[in-house]
C-alpha positions in Angstrom: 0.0 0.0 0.0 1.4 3.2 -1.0 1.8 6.3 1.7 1.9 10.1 1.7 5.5 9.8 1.1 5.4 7.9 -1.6 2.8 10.1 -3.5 4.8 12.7 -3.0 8.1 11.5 -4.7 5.8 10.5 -7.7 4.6 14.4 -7.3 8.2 15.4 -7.7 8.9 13.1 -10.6 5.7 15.1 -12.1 6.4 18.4 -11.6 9.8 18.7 -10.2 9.7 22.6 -11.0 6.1 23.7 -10.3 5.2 25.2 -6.9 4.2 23.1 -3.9 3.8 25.9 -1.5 3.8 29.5 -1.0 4.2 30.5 2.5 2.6 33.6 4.2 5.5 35.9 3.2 5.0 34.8 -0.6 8.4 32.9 -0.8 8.1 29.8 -2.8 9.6 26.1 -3.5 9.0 23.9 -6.0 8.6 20.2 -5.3 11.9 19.2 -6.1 13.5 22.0 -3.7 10.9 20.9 -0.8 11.6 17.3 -0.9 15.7 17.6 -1.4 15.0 20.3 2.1 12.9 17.2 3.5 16.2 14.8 2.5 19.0 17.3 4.2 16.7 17.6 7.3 16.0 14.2 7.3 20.0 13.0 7.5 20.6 16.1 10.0 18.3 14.6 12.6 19.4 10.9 12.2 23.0 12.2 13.1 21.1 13.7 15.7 20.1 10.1 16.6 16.4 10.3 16.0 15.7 6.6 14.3 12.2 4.5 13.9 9.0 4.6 16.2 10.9 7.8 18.0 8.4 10.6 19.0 9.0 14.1 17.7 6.7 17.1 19.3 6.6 19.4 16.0 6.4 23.2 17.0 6.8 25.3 13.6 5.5 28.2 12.2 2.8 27.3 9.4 5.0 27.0 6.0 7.1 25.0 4.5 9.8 24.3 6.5 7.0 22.4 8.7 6.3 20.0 5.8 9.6 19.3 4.9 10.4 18.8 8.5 6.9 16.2 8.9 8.6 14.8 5.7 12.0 14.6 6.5 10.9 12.7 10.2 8.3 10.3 8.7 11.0 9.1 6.4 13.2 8.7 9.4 10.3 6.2 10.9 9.5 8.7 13.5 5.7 9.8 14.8 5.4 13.4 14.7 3.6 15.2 17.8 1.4 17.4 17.0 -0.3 19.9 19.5 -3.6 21.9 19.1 -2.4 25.2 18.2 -5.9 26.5 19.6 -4.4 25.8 23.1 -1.1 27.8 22.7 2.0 27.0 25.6 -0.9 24.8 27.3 -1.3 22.6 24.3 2.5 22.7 24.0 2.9 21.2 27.6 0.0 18.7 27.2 1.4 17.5 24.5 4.9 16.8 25.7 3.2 15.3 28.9 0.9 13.1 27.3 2.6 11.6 24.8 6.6 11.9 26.2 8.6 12.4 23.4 12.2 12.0 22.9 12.9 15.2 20.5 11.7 18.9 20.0 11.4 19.9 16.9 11.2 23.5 16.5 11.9 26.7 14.5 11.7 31.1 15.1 10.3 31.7 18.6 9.2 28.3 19.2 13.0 26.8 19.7 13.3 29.2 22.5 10.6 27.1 24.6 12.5 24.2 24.7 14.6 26.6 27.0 12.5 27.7 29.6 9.6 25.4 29.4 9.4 22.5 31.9 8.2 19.9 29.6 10.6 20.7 27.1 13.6 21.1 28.6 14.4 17.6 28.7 14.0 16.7 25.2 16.3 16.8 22.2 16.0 20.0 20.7 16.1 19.8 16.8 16.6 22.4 14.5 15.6 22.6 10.3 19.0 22.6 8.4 20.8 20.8 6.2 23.2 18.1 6.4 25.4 16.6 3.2 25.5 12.7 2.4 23.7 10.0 0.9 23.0 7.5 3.5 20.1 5.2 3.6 16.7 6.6 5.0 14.8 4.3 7.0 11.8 2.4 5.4 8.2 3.6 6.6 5.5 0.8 6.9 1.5 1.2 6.9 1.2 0.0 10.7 4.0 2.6 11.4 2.1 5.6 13.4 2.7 8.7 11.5 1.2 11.2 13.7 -0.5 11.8 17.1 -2.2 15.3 17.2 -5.6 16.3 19.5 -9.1 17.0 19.5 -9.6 20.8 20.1 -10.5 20.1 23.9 -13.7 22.5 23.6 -16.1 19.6 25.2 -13.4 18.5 27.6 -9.9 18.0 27.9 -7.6 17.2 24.5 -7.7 13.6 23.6 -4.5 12.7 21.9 -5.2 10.7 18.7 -2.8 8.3 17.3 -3.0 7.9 13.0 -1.1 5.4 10.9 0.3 5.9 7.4 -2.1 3.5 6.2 -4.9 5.3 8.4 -3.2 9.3 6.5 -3.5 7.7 3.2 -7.3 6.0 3.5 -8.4 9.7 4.7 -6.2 10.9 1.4 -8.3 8.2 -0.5 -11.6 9.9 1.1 -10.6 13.7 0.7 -8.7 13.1 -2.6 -12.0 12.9 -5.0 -13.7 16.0 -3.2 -10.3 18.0 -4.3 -10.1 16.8 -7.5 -9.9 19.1 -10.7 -8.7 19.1 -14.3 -7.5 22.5 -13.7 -4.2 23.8 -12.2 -5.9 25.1 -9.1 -3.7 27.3 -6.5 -5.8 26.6 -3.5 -5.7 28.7 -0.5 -5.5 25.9 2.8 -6.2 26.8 5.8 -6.7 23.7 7.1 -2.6 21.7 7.1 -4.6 18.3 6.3 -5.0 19.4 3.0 -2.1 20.9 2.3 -0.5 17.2 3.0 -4.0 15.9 0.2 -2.5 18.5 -2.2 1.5 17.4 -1.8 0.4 14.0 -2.7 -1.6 15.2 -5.6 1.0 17.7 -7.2 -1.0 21.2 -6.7 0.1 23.9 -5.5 -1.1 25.4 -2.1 -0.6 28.8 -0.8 -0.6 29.7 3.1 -2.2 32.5 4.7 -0.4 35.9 5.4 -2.8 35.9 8.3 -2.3 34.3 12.0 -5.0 31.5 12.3 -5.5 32.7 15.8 -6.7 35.8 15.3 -9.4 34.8 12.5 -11.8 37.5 13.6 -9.3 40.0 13.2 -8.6 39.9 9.1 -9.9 42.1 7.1 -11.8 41.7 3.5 -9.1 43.8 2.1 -6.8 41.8 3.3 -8.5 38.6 2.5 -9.1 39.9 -1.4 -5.6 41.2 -1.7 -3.8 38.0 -0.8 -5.9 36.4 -3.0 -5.2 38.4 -5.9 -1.8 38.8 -5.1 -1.3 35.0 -5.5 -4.0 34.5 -8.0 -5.7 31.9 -5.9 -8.4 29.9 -8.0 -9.9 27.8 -4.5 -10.1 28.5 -1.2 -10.1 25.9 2.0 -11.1 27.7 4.7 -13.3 27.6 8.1 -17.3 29.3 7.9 -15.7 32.4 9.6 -13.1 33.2 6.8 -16.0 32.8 4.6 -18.2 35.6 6.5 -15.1 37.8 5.7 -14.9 36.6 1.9 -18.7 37.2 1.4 -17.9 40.7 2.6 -15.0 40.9 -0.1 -16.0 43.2 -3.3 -13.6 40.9 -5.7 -12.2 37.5 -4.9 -9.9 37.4 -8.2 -10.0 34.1 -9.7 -11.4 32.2 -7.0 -14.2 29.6 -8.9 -14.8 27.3 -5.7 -15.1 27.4 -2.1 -14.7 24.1 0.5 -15.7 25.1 3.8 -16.2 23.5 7.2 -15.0 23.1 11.0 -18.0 24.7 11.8 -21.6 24.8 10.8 -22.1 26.6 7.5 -25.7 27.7 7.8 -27.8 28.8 4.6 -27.9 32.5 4.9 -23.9 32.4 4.8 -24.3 29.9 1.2 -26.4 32.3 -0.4 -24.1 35.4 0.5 -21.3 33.6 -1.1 -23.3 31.8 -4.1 -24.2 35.4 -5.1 -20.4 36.1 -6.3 -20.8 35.5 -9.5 -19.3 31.7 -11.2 -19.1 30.8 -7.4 -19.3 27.1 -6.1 -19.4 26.4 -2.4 -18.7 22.5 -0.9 -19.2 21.7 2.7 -17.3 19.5 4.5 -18.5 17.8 7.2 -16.0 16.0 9.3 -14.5 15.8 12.7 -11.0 15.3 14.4 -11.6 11.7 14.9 -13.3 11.3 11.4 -12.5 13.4 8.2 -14.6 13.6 5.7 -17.7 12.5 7.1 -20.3 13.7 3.9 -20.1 16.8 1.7 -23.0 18.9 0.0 -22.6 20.9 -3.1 -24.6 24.2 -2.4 -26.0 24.2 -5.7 -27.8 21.1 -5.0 -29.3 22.5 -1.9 -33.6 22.9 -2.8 -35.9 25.6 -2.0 -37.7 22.6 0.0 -33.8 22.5 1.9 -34.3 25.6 2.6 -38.1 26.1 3.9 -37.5 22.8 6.3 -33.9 24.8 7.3 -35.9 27.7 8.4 -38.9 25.7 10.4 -36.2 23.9 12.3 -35.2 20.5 11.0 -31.9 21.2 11.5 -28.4 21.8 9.0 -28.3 20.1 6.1 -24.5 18.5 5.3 -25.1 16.1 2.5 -24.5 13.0 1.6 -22.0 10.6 3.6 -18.5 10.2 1.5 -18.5 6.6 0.0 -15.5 5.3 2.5 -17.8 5.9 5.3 -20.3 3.9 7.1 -22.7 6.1 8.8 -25.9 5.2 11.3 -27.9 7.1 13.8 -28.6 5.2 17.0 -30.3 6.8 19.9 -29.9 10.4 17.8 -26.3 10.1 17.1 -24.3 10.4 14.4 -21.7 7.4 14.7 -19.3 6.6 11.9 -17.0 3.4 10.8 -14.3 3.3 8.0 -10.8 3.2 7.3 -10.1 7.0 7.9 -12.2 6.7 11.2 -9.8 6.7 13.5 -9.9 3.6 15.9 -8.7 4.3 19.2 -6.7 7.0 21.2 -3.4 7.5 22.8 -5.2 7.0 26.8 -7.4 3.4 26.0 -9.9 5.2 28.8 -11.2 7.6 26.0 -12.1 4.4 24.1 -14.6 4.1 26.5 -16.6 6.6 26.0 -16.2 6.9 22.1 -15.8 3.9 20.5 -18.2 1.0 20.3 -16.9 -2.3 19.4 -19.3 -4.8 16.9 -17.6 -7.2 16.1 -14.8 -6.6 13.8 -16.0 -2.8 13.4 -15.2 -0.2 15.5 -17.7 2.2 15.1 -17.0 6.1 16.3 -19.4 8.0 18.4 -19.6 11.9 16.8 -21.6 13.4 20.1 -23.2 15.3 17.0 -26.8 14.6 17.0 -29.3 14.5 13.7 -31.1 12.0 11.2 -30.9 10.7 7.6 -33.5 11.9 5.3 -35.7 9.6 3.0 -32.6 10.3 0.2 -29.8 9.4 2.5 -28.5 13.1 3.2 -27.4 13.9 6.9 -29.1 16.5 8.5 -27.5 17.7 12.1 -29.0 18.9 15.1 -26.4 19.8 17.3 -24.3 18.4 20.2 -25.8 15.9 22.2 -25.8 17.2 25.5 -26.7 20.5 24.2 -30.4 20.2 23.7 -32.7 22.4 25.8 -36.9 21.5 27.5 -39.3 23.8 25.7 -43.1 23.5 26.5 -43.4 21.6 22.9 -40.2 19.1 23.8 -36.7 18.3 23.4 -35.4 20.6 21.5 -31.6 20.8 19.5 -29.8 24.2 19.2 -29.6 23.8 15.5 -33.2 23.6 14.9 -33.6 27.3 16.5 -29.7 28.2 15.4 -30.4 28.0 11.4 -33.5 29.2 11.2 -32.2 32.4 13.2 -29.7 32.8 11.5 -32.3 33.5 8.3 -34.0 36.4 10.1 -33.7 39.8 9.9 -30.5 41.8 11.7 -29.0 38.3 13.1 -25.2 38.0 13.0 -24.8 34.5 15.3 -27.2 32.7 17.5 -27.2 30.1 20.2 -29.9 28.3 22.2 -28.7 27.5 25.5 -30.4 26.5 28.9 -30.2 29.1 31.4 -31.5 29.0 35.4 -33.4 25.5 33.6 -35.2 27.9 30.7 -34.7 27.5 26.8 -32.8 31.0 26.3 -31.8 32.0 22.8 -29.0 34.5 23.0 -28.5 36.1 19.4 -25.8 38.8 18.2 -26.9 41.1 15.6 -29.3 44.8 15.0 -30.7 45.0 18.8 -33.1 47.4 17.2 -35.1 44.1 16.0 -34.7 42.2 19.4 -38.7 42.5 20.2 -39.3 41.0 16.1 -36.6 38.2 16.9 -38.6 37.3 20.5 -41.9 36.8 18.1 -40.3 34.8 15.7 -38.6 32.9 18.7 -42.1 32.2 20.2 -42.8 30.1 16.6 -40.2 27.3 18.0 -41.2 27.5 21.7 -39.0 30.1 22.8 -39.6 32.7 24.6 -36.6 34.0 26.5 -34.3 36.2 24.0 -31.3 37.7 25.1 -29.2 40.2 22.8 -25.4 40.1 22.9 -23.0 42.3 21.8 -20.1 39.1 21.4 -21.5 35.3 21.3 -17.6 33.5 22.1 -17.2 31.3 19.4 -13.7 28.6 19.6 -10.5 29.1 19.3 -9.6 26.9 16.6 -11.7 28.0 13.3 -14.1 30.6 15.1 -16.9 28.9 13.5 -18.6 27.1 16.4 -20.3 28.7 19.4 -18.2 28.5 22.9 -21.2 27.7 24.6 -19.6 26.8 28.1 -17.6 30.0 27.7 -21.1 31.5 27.0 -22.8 30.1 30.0 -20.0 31.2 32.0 -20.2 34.9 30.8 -24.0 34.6 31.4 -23.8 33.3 35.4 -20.7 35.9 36.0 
């Protein structure tokens, strides 16, 4: 079975000269020059005695220095650490305590850490550079564990997760058909897992000039003159970055949109399929599980829409083909070969993973239903679903028709002091026409907010324990 590393050489013998990536500060390197830098850091580190099954905490600055280095170690045999950047120095440390590494890989500010940081301290610090000679590279196998990186830790603490090369190349086998194009596409990536999908497949990826961190920060201007700048023909990027590119007046050549890590409710489709030539994808997936289903927005109804907006939920389309999908007991639970099976701590297994057999089957915690044509429709978290005099009700079926009304920016259903409370951000001016429409699903308590916290990873999901804690301060 072939791996990432593999499909990259063949890149290379492809296109040798063409771009692989263009970092933030527009420097570029063509596949040849990214996998000889990969080779020269690759014999550095051996000498630095970092051999097979060795664990290497990776802590780079997003270009492409940090996929040559995740190229350079894999060939060495080693599993690559990664931590949730969402969770800063904390992640850092987590990281380096839960998984115990042997080396510190690290570049710019980050090296300094391995200084002053507890955690850190102790390892091997490794640094990018080169290193002349020929010698042998160790061999990587499919059962070899490429990578362990974490959930975001937004529903409880980080859960370290543990993926194979055979495991990196069935998700490449999932995400690889959603990508593909005749064309030669510059995509914009926000999101590093596809940036490794596009290495493998020989297209070139640009980086944003942006820090990820500060998502709400970037401006349209910003946004439309980067893409121009690079003449980016796709974009990859979180629901939040596409609230700014709606708000963009050009967008260059850009001819197609993938979005997801966060719902991507209607109102935000139509703002976006109103660019003209525009196509938007959504992705549906989680940490554990990427892709899960997709939905082309052009195939979204005007029935789609009307059941959106009387609270049946967010449509995400179809299931991918290398997924199995059920619902049992209102959850979305998944089985394939890019699910992934387990995790680093075997007491997370526990709780999300059920065992049939020979078929481990992955518990979301995202609630929702198939329809009568086999599209997934969410809900919601489970856990997150409020008492309203008419039921059990699911934030998304309040959340997405919201979002549809007048002067709404963001929404969130919450239970406050053991009351359905829908706290929305937007015009206050229409907060006594939101608290009649919110009477239509049962709700009756609106509050306005200034700032709904959304998470630090994508900004595209409500914080909603942050939320509650704001609201009992």
């Amino acid at each position: 079975m072939a791996n990432l590393l593999d499909q990259f050489a063949a890149a290379v013998e492809r296109h040798p000269q063409r771009t692989a990536i263009i970092g933030g500060d527009g420097r570029e390197i063509t596949y040849r020059e990214l996998q000889i830098r990969a080779q020269q850091f690759a014999r550095k580190w051996r000498r630095k005695g970092i051999a097979h099954g060795d664990r290497v905490l990776l802590a780079m600055p997003v270009n492409a220095d940090l996929y040559a280095s995740l190229a350079g170690l894999w060939s060495l045999g080693a599993t690559v650490v990664l931590p949730e950047p969402a969770m800063g120095l904390a992640g850092l440390r987590h990281a380096a305590r839960t998984t115990r590494p042997k080396a510190f890989c690290a570049a710019g500010l980050f090296a300094l850490l391995g200084f002053v940081v507890p955690e850190l301290m102790r390892l091997r610090l490794l640094l990018p550079g080169g290193a002349p000679g020929d010698e042998p590279i160790a061999l990587v196998q499919d059962a070899d564990t490429a990578l362990i990186s974490f959930t975001s830790g937004t529903t409880g603490q980080a859960k370290a997760i543990p993926r194979s090369h055979a495991f990196l190349m069935a998700q490449h086998d999932a995400i690889a058909p959603v990508l593909e194009s005749d064309l030669a596409e510059r995509d914009l990536v926000a999101f590093p897992v596809f940036t490794l999908i596009n290495l493998a497949a020989g297209r070139t990826t640009v980086l944003p000039n942006w820090k990820m961190n500060k998502l709400d920060r970037l401006s349209p201007e910003k946004l439309a003159g980067w893409i121009a700048q690079q003449q980016v023909t796709r974009l990859l990027i979180p629901p939040s970055l596409c609230e700014t590119l709606a708000r963009c007046e050009g967008i260059g050549p850009v001819h197609r949109v993938f979005t997801g890590g966060g719902p991507v409710f209607p109102d935000l489709i139509e703002r976006l399929l109103g660019k003209p030539g525009l196509e938007v994808v959504c992705v549906y997936g989680s940490t554990e599980a990427e892709p899960i289903a997709h939905l082309e927005a052009r195939d979204i109804t005007d029935r789609d829409l009307r059941d959106m907006a009387a609270g049946k939920g967010l449509l995400v389309g179809r299931p991918v083909s290398q997924i199995k999908l059920r619902i049992r007991d209102d959850e979305v639970q998944v089985a394939g070969d890019h699910v992934n099976d387990g995790y680093l701590d075997p007491a997370h297994c526990e709780e999300n993973k059920i065992k049939e057999g020979g078929t481990i089957w992955h518990r979301t915690g995202d609630a929702g239903r198939l329809d009568a044509q086999g599209r997934l429709w969410l809900w919601g978290r489970l856990g997150s679903d409020v008492k309203t005099p008419g039921g059990r009700m699911f934030p998304f079926a309040v959340e997405v028709a919201a979002r549809q009304w007048s002067g709404v920016q963001q929404s969130a259903l919450i239970c406050l002091d053991e009351r359905p409370v829908l706290c929305i951000e937007g015009d206050e001016g229409q907060l006594s026409e939101w608290r009649h429409l919110a009477q239509g699903f049962g709700v009756s308590d609106v509050l306005y907010l200034k700032k709904i916290p959304m998470d630090k990873r994508h900004r595209s999901k409500v914080d909603r324990a942050k939320l509650l804690q704001f609201l009992g301060s």
